[in-house]
C-alpha positions, 0 to 999 in steps of 0.5 A: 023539521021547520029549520031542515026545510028552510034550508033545504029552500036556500039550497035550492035556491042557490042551485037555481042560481048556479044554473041561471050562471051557466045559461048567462055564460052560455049567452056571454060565449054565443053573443061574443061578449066573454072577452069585453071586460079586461081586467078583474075586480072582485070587489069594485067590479061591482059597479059599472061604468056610470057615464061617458068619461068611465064608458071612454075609460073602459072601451079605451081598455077593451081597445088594447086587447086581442079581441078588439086588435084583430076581431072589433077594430071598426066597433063603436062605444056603442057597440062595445055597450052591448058585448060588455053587459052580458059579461057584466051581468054574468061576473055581478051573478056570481057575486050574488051566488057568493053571498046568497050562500055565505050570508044565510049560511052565518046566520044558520050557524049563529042561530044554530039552525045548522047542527050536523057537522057533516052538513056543515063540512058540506056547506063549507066545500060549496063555497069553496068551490063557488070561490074557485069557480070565479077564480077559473072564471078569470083564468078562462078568460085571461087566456083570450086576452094574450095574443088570439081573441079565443079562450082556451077550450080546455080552460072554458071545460074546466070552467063549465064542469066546475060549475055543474060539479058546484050544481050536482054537489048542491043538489046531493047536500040538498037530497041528503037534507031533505030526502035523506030517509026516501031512498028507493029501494026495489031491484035498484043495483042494475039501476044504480050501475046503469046510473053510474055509467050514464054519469061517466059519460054524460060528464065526457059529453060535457067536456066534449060539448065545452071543446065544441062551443071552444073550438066553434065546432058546431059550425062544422058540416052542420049535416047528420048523420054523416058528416058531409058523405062521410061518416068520419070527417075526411081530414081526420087521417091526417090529423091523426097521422099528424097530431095522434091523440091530441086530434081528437081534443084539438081538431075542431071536425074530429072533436064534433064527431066525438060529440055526436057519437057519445050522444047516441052512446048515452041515448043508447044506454037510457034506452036500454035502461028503460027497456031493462026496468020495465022487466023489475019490480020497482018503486014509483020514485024509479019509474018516474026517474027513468021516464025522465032519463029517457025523456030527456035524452030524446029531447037533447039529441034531437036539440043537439042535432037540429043546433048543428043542422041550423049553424048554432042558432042561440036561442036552440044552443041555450035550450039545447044547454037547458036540457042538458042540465035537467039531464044531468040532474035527472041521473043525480036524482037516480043515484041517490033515489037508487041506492037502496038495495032491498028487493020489494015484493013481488007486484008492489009499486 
């Protein structure tokens, strides 16, 4: 019990981690400072440049890149220094994610402190999947260092969904570890269903939100809820008579549409849920669990639409960030505390 517990803590701990990388990331992307390293280094990249002839060097490669060429042509080194930190700090965490999985992981296998094979297997795919996110991490970037100082917005989707999947998959090893044996029960499979929907749409919002940050779509008609005196934005014929499906993916107003309306199809559903489940016999762990969906939402929305109202101030497109993340694991609570089908009787809570 000692053993499954310490290593219930370690992967919460990394979960923390994770997190703390997407809101690091979050800042690189808001502050303009993603594309201010140029070149990738797993290993040595670990050390930054420590005086003024390394400072030269690295701002003297920043200077061939698009970013500088077209965007930051009039920047000093000292203002290079404050777009290359962020970046810096983001790539150093996810080495620190790394070996605060692999280096405790050997030591539970040495002393045997791990015994089940499912939860080794487990283990295993999370780091894989943290290697694979560095891995897209460079790709993303790469893609802003080419000819526009932009990164692909379908890249930095890739890039954010990895990173909540590694989240939501520590969080599940974790419930399964530690929580295996305190499942709902109660009339949990409308419960679960609804969950699961939830689940699909929230992972589109978080596509839809990337295209957004990518596209820099939050600085469209920042009015709500019609989109200047329109409800659809009033490009979006020609775009679609131009372009077809991929206008909804590509065109920067059509793609903040698609954000704002999945949004209220998510609060709509929660707040079903939660008008549904006040009709069933349930569990404390569900009641508390749906409070917090509904909770949650309400408090994205409206974070989402004062973000768009105030032109993406950063410190509301970080918050806004936040809760999304404690929503999406508001529902990975749901549907491993709802998979229990049992009814309970009548009155029992």
């Amino acid at each position: 019990m000692k053993d499954r517990k310490l290593i219930g803590y370690w992967l919460l701990f990394g979960a923390f981690l994770v997190i703390c990388m997407v809101i690091l990331g979050g800042y690189t992307r808001l502050s303009h400072s993603g594309l201010s390293m140029v070149t990738w280094k797993p290993i040595t990249g670990v050390i930054p440049p420590l005086n003024a002839s390394e400072w030269e060097a690295e701002f003297e490669r920043y200077k061939g890149s698009p970013e500088y060429i077209k965007r930051n042509y009039n920047f000093t080194i000292e203002e290079f220094k404050k777009i290359y930190w962020p970046e810096f700090f983001h790539r150093l965490l996810g080495r620190l994610v790394g070996l605060v999985f692999l280096l405790p992981f050997l030591f539970f296998l040495v002393t045997k402190k791990i015994k089940e094979r499912r939860l080794i297997t487990d283990l295993i795919v999370i780091f894989l999947l943290g290697g694979l996110q560095g891995l897209v991490g460079w790709y993303m970037v790469k893609s802003g260092l080419v000819e526009d100082p932009n990164v692909s917005h379908y890249r930095l989707a890739i890039h954010l969904s990895l990173a909540l999947i590694l989240y939501s998959f520590i969080l599940w090893v974790y419930l399964k570890n530690n929580h295996g044996e305190n499942r709902g029960g109660g009339d949990s499979k409308m419960l679960l269903s609804t969950m699961r929907m939830l689940l699909a749409f929230t992972v589109v919002q978080i596509i839809y939100g990337a295209f957004v940050a990518g596209l820099k779509a939050g600085l469209y008609y920042p009015t709500w809820p019609m989109m200047g005196s329109h409800l659809l934005p009033p490009e979006a014929g020609v775009a679609v008579a131009q372009e077809g499906i991929s206008s909804f993916f590509e065109t920067a107003s059509l793609v903040q549409f698609m954000h704002r309306w999945i949004a209220a199809f998510i609060f709509g559903i929660s707040i079903w849920l939660y008008y549904k489940s006040r009709k069933l016999t349930l569990f404390d762990i569900h009641k508390k669990i749906i409070a917090a969906v509904l909770m949650l939402v309400g408090i994205q929305f409206t974070l989402g639409v004062l973000t768009l109202l105030y032109h993406v101030p950063l410190a509301l497109a970080l918050l806004h960030q936040i809760v999304g993340v404690a929503f999406l694991s508001t529902i990975i609570l749901g549907l491993f505390f709802f998979r229990e089908k049992p009814v309970i009787a009548q009155g029992a809570s």
